[in-house]
C-alpha positions in Angstrom: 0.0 0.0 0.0 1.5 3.6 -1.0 2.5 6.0 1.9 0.4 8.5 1.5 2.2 12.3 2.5 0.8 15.5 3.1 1.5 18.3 0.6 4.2 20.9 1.4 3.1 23.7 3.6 4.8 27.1 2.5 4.0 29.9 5.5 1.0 31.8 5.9 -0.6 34.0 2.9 0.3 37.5 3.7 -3.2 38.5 2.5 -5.5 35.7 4.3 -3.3 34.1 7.0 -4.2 30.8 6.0 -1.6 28.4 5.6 -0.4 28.2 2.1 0.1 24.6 0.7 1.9 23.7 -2.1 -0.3 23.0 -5.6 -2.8 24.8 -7.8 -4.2 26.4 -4.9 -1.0 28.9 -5.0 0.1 31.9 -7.4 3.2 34.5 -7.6 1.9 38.0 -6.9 4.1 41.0 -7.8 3.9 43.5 -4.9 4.9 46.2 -8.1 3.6 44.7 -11.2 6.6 43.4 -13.6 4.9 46.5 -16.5 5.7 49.3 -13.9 9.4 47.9 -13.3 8.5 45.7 -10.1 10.5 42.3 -9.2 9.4 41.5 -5.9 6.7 38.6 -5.1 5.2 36.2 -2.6 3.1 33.0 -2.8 0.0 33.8 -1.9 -3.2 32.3 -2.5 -4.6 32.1 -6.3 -8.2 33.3 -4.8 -6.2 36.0 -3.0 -4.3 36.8 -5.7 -7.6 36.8 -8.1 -9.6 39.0 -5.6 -6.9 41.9 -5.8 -6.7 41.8 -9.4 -10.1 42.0 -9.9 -10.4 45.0 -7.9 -7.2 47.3 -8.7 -5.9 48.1 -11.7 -1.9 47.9 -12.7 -1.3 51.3 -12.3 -2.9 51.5 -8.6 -1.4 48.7 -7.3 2.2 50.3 -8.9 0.9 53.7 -6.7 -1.3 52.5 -3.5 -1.3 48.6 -2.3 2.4 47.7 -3.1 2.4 46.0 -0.1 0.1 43.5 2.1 -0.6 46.3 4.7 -1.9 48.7 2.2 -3.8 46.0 0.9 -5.1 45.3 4.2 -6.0 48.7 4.9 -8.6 48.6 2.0 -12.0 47.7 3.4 -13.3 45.7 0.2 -10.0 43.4 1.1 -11.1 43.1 4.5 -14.7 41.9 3.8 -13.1 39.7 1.6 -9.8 38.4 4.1 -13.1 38.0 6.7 -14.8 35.4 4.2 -11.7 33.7 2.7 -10.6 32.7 6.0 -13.4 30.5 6.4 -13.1 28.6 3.6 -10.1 25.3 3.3 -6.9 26.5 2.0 -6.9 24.9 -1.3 -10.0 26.6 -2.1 -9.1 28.1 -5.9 -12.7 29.9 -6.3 -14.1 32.0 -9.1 -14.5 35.4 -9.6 -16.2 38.0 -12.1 -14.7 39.8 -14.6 -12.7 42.3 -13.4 -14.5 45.5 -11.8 -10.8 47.3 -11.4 -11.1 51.0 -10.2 -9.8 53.5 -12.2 -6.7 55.4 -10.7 
């Protein structure tokens, strides 16, 4: 009988909290998007990373939210952080097109 092992765990999302585990579950996020010059990332989760794409644009991430505590400040990402965290971890999730502010 196979061994069966748990996947890798890889820290806590800096957006949710929730433990990030290794699989489809987990995307890249460029604190400064790579168009506006940026190179730094973290793992975070996909859902996460889909929720703040699909509120802010390029531009106003580049200029307001290049970081999780700006992010955090926002209060559409903490009605959000206040619903992801009860959902499992590997939880990819939809969302709608895109309803980016303008900035």
């Amino acid at each position: 009988m196979p061994v069966r092992t748990q996947p890798a765990t890889l820290g806590p999302c800096p957006i949710c909290g929730r433990p990030l585990i290794e699989g489809p579950s987990i995307d890249r996020h460029h604190w400064i998007p790579r168009s506006k010059g940026g190179s730094g990332w973290s793992t975070l989760h996909r859902i996460c990373h889909k929720k703040i794409h699909s509120l802010f644009s390029e531009d106003t991430l580049a200029k307001e939210f290049s970081s999780a505590e700006a992010l955090l400040a926002h209060p559409d990402i903490q009605t959000f952080v206040k619903w992801v965290r009860k959902q499992p971890p590997e939880l990819i999730g939809r969302h709608a097109k895109p309803n980016r502010r303008r900035g």
